[in-house]
C-alpha positions as CSV (number, residue, x, y, z in Angstrom):
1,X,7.3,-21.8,8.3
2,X,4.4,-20.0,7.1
3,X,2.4,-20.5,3.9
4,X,3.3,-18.1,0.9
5,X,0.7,-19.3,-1.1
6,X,-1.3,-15.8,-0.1
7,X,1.3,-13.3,-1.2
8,X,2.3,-10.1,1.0
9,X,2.6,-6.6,-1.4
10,X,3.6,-3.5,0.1
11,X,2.6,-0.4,-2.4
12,X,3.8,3.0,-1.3
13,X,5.8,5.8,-3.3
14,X,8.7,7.7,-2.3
15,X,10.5,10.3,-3.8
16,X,14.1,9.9,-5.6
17,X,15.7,10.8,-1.9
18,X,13.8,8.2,-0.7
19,X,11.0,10.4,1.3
20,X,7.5,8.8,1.3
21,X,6.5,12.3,3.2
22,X,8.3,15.7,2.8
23,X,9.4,18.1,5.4
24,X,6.0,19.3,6.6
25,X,5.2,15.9,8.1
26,X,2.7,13.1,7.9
27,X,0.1,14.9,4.9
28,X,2.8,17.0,3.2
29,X,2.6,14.6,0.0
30,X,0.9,16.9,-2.5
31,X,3.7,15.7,-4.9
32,X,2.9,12.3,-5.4
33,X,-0.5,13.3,-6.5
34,X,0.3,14.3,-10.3
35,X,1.8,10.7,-10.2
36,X,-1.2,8.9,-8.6
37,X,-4.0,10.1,-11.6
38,X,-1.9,9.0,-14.7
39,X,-2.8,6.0,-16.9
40,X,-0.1,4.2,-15.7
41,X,-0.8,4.2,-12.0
42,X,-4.5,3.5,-12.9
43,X,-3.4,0.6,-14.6
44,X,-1.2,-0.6,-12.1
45,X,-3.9,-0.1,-9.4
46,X,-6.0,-2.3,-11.1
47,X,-3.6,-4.9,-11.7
48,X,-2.7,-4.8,-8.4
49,X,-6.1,-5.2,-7.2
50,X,-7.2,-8.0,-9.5
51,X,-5.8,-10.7,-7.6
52,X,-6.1,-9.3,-3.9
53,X,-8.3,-10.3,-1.3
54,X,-7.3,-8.8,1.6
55,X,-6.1,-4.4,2.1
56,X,-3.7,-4.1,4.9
57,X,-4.0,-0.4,6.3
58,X,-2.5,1.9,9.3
59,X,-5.1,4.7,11.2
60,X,-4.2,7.4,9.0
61,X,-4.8,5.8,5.6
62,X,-7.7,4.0,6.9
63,X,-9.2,7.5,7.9
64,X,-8.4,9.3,4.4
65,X,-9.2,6.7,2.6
66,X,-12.5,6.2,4.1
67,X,-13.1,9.8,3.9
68,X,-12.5,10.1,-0.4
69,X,-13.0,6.5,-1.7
70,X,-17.0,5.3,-1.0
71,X,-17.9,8.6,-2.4
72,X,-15.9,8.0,-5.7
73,X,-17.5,4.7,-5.7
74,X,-20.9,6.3,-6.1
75,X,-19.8,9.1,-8.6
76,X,-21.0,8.7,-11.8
77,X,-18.6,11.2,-13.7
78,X,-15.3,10.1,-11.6
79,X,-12.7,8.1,-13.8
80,X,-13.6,4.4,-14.2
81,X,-10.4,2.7,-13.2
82,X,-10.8,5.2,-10.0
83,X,-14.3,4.3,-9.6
84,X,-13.7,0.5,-10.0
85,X,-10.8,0.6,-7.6
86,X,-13.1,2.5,-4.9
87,X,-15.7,0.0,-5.4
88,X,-13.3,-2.5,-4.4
89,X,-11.7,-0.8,-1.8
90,X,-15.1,-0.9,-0.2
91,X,-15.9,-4.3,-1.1
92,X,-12.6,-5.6,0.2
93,X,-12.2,-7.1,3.7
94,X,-10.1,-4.4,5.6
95,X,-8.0,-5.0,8.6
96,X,-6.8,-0.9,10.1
97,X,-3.9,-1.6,12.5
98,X,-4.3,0.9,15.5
99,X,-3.5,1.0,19.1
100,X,-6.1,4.0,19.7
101,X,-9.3,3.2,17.1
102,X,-12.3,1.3,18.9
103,X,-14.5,1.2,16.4
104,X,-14.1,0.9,12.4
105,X,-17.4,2.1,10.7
106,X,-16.1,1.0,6.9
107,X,-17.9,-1.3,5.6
108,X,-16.1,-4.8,5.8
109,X,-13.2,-3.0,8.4
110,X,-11.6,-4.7,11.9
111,X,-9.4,-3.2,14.0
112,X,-5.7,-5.5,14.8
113,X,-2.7,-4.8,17.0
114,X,0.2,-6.5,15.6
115,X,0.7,-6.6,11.4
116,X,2.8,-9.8,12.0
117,X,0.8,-12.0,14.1
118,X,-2.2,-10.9,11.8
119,X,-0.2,-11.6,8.6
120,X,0.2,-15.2,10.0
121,X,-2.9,-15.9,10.6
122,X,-4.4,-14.3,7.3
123,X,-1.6,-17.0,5.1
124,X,-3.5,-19.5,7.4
125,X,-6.6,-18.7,6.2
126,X,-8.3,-19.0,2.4
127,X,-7.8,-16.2,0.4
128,X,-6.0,-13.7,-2.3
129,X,-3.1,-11.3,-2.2
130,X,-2.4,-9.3,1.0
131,X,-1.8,-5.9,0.3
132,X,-0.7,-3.1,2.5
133,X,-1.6,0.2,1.0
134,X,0.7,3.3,1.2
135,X,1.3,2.2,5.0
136,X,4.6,2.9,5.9
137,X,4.8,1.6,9.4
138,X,2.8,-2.0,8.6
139,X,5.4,-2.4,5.5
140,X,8.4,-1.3,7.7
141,X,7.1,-3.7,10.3
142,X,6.5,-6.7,8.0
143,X,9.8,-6.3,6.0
144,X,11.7,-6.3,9.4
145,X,9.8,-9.8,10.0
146,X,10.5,-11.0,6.9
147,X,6.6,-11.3,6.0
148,X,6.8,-9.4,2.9
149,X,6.6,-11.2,-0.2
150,X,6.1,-8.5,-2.7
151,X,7.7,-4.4,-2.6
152,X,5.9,-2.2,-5.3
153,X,7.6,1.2,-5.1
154,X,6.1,3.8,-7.0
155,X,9.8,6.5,-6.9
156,X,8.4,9.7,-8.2
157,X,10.8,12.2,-9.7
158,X,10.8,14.6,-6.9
159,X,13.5,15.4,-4.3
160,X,11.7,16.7,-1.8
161,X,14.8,17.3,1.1
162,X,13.0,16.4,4.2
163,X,10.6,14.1,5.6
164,X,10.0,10.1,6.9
165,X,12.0,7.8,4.8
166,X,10.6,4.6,4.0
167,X,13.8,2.1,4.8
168,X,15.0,2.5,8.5
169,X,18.2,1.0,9.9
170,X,18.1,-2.1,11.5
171,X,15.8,-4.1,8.6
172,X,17.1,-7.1,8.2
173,X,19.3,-7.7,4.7
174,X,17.5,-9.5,2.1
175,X,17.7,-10.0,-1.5
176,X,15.3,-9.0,-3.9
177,X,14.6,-9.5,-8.0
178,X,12.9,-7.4,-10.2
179,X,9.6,-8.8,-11.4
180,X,8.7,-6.0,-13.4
181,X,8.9,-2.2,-13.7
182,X,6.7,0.6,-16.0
183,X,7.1,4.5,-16.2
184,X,4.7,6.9,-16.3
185,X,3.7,9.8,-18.2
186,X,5.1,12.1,-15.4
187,X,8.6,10.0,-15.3
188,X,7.7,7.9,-12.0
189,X,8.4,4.3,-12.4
190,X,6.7,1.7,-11.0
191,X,9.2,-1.2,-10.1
192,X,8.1,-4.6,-8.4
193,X,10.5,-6.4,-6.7
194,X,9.8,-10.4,-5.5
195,X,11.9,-11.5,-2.1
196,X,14.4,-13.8,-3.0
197,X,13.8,-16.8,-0.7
């Protein structure tokens, strides 16, 4: 049995047909970003953040985040709560999980194989909250391992008819409780579930 005193968060959004992508693939998410700037998601960004010590990401997050964040964290004029969470996001120890990357040039980054076996030994180790940011394939993985503690799911009022869906068949069934929810000014909501042991 592993320790759950470091607790696992996934943190993605998906639209009300449960898309996290639409039907132009992997980068066709241009509506989730009038959801992503509002007070609300700036707030929950940095509540999310405050107790985390740890940012679980795939290759293709690690690389667009990487490319937008250090340079909000240096812009004087760019929203606070986004500048704060950038500063963070640069401070905070990184592990990108890739089969292809050899080298990981963001500050405080490492390159991992397998979400799981690096989950274990992070709950092992002293530490905050785990969090896997907007990666679909490390939360998919974890939930099918039963490593994931915490789901936020930002649903955004879209139906977008096409694209990756976050839930795949086969994950194991598991119970969940709400732990909280908020809505937004643009009518996402922001629920939290907790695993049910």
């Amino acid at each position: 049995m592993t320790d759950r005193t470091r607790k696992v968060v996934g943190n993605i959004s998906m639209s009300m047909d449960g898309r996290i992508n639409g039907r132009g693939g992997d980068y066709d998410m241009g509506w989730i970003v009038p959801h992503a700037v509002t007070d609300t998601s700036r707030e929950h960004l940095t509540q999310m953040t405050r107790t985390a010590t740890t940012a679980l990401l795939g290759r293709k997050n690690y690389d667009g985040f990487g490319g937008y964040w250090p340079t909000v964290a240096d812009d004087d004029t760019a929203e606070p709560r986004d500048r704060a969470f950038a500063r963070w996001l640069d401070a905070v120890d990184k592990v990108v999980f890739s089969t292809t990357l050899t080298d990981a040039p963001w500050q405080n980054s490492r390159i991992a194989r397998d979400p799981v076996s690096e989950v274990n030994e992070l709950r092992n180790q002293p530490g905050g909250d785990i969090i896997v940011l907007s990666s679909t394939s490390i939360i998919r993985t974890l939930l099918a391992a039963e490593e994931l503690d915490r789901l936020i799911i930002n649903v955004c009022p879209n139906i977008v008819g096409g694209g990756a869906r976050l839930f795949d068949d086969g994950i194991p069934e598991t119970a969940w409780s709400l732990a909280d929810h908020a809505s937004s000014e643009t009518g996402s909501i922001y629920l939290t579930y907790d695993r049910v042991p």
